[in-house]
C-alpha positions as CSV (number, residue, x, y, z in Angstrom):
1,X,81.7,162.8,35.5
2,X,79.0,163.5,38.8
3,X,81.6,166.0,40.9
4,X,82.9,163.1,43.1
5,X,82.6,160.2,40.9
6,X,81.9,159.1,37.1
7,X,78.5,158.8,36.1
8,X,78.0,155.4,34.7
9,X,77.1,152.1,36.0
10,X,78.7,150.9,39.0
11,X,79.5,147.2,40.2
12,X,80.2,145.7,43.9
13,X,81.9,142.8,44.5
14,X,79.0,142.1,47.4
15,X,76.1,142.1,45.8
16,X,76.8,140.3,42.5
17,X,73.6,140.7,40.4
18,X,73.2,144.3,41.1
19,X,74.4,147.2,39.1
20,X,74.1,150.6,40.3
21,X,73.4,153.3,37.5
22,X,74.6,156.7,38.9
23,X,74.2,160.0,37.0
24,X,75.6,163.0,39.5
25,X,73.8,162.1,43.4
26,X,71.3,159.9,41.5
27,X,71.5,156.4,41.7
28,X,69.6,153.6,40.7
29,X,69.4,150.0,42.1
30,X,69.2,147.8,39.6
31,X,69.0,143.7,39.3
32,X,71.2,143.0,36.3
33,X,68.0,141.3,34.6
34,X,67.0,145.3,34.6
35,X,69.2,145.9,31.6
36,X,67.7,143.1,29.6
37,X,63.5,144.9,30.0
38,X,64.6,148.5,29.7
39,X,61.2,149.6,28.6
40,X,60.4,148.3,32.3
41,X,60.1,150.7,35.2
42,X,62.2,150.4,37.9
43,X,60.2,150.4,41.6
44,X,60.8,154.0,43.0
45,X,61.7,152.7,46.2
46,X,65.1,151.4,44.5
47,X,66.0,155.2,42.8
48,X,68.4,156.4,45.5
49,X,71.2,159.0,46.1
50,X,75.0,159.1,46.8
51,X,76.0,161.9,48.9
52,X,79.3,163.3,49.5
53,X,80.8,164.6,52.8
54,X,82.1,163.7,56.0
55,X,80.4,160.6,57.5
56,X,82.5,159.5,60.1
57,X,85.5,157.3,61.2
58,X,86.4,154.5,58.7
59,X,86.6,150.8,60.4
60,X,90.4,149.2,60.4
61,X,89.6,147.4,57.3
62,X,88.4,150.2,55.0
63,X,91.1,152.5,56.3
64,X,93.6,149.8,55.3
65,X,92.3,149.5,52.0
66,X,91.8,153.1,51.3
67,X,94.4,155.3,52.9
68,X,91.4,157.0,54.1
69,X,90.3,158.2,58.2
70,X,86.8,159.3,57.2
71,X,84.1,158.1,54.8
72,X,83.2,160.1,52.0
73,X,80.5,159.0,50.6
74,X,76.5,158.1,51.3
75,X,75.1,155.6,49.3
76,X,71.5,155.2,50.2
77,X,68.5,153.2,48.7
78,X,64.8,151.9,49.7
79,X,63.7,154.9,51.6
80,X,66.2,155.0,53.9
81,X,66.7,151.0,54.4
82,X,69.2,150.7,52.7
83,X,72.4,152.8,54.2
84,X,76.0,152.0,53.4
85,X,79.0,154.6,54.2
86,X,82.5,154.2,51.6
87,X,84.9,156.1,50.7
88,X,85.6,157.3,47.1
89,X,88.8,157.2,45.1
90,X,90.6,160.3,44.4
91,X,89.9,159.8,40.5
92,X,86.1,158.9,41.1
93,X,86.6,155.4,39.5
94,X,86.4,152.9,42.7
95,X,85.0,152.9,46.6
96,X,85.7,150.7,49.0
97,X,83.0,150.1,51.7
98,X,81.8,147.7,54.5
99,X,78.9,145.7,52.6
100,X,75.5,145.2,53.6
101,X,76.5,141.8,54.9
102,X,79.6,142.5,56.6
103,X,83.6,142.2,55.1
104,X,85.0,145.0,52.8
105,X,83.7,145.3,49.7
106,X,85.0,146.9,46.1
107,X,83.5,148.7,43.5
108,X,84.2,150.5,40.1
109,X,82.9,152.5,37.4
110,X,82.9,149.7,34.7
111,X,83.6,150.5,30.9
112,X,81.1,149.4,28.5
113,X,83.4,146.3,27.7
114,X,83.0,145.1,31.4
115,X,79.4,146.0,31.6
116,X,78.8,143.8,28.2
117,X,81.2,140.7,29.8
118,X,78.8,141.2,33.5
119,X,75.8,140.8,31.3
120,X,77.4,137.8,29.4
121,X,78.1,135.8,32.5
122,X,74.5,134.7,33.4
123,X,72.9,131.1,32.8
124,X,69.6,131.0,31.1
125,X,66.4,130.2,33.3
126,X,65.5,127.5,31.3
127,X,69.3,126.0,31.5
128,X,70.6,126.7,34.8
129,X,73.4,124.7,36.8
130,X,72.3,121.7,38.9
131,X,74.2,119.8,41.2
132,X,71.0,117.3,41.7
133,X,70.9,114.2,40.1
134,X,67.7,114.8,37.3
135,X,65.1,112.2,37.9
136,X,62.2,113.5,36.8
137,X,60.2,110.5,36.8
138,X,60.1,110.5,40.3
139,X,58.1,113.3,41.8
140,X,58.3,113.3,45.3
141,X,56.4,116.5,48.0
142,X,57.3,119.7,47.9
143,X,58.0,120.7,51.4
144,X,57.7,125.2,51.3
145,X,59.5,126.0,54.5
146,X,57.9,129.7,55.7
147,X,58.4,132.0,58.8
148,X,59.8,134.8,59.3
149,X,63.6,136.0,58.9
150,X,65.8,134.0,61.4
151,X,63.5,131.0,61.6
152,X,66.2,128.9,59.7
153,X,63.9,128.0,56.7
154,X,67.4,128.1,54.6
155,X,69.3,126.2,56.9
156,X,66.9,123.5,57.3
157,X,66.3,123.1,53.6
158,X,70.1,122.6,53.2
159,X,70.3,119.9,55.9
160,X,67.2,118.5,54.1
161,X,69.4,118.1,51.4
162,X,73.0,117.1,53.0
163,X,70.9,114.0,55.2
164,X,67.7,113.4,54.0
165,X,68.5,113.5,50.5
166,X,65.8,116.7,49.1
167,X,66.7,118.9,46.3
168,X,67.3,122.5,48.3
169,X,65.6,125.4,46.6
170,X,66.2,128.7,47.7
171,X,63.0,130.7,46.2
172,X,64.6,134.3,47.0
173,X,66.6,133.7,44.5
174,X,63.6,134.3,41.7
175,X,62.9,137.6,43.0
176,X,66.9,138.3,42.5
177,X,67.1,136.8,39.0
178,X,70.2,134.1,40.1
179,X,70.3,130.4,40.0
180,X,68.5,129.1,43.0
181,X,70.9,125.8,44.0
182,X,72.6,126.9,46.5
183,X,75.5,124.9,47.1
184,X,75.5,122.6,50.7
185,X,78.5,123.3,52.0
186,X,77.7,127.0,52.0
187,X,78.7,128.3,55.9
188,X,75.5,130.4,55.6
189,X,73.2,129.6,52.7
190,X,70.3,132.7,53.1
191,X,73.1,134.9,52.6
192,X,75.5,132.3,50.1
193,X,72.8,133.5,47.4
194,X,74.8,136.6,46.6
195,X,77.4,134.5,44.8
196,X,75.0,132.9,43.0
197,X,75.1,133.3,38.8
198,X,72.6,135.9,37.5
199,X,70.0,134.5,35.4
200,X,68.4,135.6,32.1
201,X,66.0,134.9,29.5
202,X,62.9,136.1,31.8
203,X,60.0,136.9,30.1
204,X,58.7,139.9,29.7
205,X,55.2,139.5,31.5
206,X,57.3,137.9,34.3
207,X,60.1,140.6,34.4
208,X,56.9,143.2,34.4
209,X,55.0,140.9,37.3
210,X,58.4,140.2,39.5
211,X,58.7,144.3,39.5
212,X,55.5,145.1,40.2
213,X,55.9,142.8,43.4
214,X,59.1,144.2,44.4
215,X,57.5,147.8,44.5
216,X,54.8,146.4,47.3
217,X,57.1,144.0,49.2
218,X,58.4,147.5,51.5
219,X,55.2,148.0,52.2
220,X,54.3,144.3,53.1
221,X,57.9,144.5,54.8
222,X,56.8,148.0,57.7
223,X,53.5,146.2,57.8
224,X,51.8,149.0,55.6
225,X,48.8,148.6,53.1
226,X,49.5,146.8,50.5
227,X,48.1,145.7,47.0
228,X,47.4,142.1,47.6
229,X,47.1,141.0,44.1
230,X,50.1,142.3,43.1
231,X,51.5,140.2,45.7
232,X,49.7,137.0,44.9
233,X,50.6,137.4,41.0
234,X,53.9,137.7,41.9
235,X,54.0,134.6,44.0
236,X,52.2,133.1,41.4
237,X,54.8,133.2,38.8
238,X,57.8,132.6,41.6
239,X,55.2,129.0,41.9
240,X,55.5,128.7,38.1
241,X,59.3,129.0,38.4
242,X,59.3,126.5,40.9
243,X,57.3,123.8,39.1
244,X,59.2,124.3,35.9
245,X,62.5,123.6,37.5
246,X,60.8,120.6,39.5
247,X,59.3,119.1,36.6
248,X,62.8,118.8,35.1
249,X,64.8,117.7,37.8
250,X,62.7,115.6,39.6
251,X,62.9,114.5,43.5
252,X,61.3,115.8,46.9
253,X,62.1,119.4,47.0
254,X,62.4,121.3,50.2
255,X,61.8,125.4,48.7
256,X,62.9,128.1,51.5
257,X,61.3,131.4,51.2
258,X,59.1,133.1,53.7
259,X,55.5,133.3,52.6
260,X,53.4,136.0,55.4
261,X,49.7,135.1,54.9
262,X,47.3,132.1,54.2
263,X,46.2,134.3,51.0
264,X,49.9,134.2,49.9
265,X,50.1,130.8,51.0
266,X,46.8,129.6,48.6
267,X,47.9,131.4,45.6
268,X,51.5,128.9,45.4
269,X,49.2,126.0,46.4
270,X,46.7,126.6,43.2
271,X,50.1,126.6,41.1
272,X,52.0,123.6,42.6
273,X,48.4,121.3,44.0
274,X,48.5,119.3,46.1
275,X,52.2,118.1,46.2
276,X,53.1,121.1,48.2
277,X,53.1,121.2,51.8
278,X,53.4,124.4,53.6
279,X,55.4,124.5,56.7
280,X,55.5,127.4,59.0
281,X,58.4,127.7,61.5
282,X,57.2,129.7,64.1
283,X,59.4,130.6,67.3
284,X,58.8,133.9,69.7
285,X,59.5,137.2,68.8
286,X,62.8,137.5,71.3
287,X,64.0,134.4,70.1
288,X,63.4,135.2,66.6
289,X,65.4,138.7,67.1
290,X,68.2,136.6,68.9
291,X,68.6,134.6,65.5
292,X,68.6,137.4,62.9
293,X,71.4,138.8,65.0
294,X,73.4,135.7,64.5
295,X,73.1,135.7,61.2
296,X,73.7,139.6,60.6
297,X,75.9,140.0,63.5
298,X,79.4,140.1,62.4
299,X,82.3,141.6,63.7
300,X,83.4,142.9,60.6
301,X,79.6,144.4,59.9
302,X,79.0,148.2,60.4
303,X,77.5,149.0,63.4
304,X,74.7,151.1,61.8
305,X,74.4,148.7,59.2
306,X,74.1,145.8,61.5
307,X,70.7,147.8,63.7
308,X,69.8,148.6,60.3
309,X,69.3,145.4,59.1
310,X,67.9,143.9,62.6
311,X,65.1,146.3,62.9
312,X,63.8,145.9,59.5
313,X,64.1,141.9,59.4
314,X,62.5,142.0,62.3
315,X,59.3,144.2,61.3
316,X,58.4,141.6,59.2
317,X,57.9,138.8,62.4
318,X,54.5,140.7,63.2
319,X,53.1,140.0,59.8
320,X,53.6,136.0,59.6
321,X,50.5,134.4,60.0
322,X,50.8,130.4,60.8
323,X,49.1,127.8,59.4
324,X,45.2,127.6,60.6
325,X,43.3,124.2,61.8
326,X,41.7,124.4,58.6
327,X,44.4,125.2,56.3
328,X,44.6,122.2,53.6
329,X,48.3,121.0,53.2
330,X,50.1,123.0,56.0
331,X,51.5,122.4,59.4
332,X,52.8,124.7,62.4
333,X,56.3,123.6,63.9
334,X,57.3,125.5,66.8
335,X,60.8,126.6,67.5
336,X,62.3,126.9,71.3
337,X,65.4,128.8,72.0
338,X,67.4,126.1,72.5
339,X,66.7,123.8,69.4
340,X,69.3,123.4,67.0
341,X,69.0,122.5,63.5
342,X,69.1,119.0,63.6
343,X,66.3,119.0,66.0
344,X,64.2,121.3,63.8
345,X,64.6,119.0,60.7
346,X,63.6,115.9,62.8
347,X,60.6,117.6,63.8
348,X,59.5,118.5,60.9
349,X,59.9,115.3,59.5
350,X,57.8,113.9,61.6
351,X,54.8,116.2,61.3
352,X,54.5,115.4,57.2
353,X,54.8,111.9,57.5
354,X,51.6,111.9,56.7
355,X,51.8,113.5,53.5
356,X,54.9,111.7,51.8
């Protein structure tokens, strides 16, 4: 046992396909699919630390749940991104804590029977569940809604869905490891992801790849230098995963994941040809910040965690480059601050026409 809490591997109710392994004020940050490639390095950025001390005034809800007035603990990850506050059970073997996306989450130390029944409860990629009717004689575009954080690339692919009858692909979900059909009547479906099913069977040249590309994505993220093919190989093989699942299923797809630069943007168009067209939702910066704090602006959020979270989602606004005037296969759609969702699919609709 660390001198606050047991050293083992640690599970949160919020995020559902990460495990934290914790040896003393050591903690790593791990995607379940971690334990399944364990000759695979871990990104540094995700080897973090858990502090204990005095960290300020618990919120209603954690005090509530813990008995507690202050938080004990520091649990903190990404260089500093990452920066959650909880409070520690007396016999080190559970927290309680405001989660990253706002509400009270739990955790535990979890025996090995737990850990082994966590692992267990994954589909395979090549077998995941589908609400979509399979058709895979009939393959329709592939409309790759881009833009930064709080363009509504997930809520448009989702109404796609609900009224215009596309298979919704949420494409953040490869870099996670979970099944990526969301389902539509999630309230928010960016963030419905974290209840998604962890996945498994990833190979190992992919598992090694998807790391690789989640070491450099920080860097991409603060608009630092950057290893661009690293980058492109990883959204190379995020393409593959795309086209495997669209293959089988069948349909027009509309995938959600935000894609920075025409580089980026060339290397899924090698994989997926010429059925996919890009579309880049592009709105101003203010408005863009107004809508990342609708989404991570809950009541029941931490106030640090909430800034937190704003300022770093919106770093990544400066790096989105839209779609040039001789950029095969892609189209610009500009958002106003007063367009609502309905509005935004319409439009879009309208400017691939052309394409389908």
């Amino acid at each position: 046992m660390g001198k606050h809490w047991l050293d083992g591997i640690w599970f949160f109710e919020d995020f559902k396909f990460v495990l934290h392994e914790v040896k003393g004020e050591t903690a790593w940050w791990k995607n379940i699919s971690c334990f399944d490639h364990p000759d695979v390095d871990v990104p540094k950025s995700f080897c973090g630390s858990w502090t204990y001390g005095d960290f300020g005034e618990t919120t209603k809800e954690i005090k509530e749940a813990s008995g507690a007035d202050r938080y004990n603990v520091q649990m903190i990850y990404w260089t500093g991104k990452i920066n959650m506050k909880g409070v520690v059970s007396e016999d080190g073997k559970s927290m309680h804590l405001m989660g990253m996306l706002g509400g009270l989450a739990h955790g535990k130390c979890v025996s090995q029977d737990e850990f082994k029944a966590i692992m267990d409860d994954r589909e395979h990629t090549n077998d995941m569940s589908c609400f979509y009717e399979k058709q895979p004689e009939n393959q329709g575009k592939l409309l790759w809604l881009s833009g930064p954080p709080g363009a509504g690339k997930s809520t448009t692919g989702q109404l796609l869905a609900k009224e215009h009858g596309y298979v919704y692909f949420e494409a953040d979900c490869f870099m996670n490891m979970i099944n990526p059909y969301i389902p539509l009547d999630a309230a928010e479906p960016s963030l419905a992801q974290m209840n998604q099913k962890g996945v498994t069977g990833v190979s190992d040249e992919t598992f090694r790849k998807l790391v690789k590309g989640l070491d450099e994505f920080p860097k991409m993220m603060d608009g630092l230098e950057y290893d661009p093919d690293i980058m492109g190989e990883w959204y190379e093989e995020m393409a593959k995963d795309i086209l495997k699942e669209k293959n089988k299923i069948g349909g027009t797809w509309a995938v959600a994941q935000a894609v920075p630069t025409r580089a980026m943007r060339d290397k899924i168009k090698n994989i997926l040809g010429d059925q996919c067209i890009f579309v880049t939702l592009h709105l101003s910066e203010e408005t863009n910040a107004k809508r990342v704090e609708q989404r991570h602006g809950g009541e029941s959020m931490d106030p640090e965690m909430k800034k937190m979270i704003a300022e770093m989602l919106n770093k990544m606004y400066a790096i989105f480059e839209i779609a040039q005037p001789d950029e095969d296969n892609a189209v610009n759609v500009e958002i106003g601050p007063d367009m609502g969702k309905v509005e935004v699919a319409k439009m879009i609709l309208s400017k691939v026409q052309k394409w389908m």
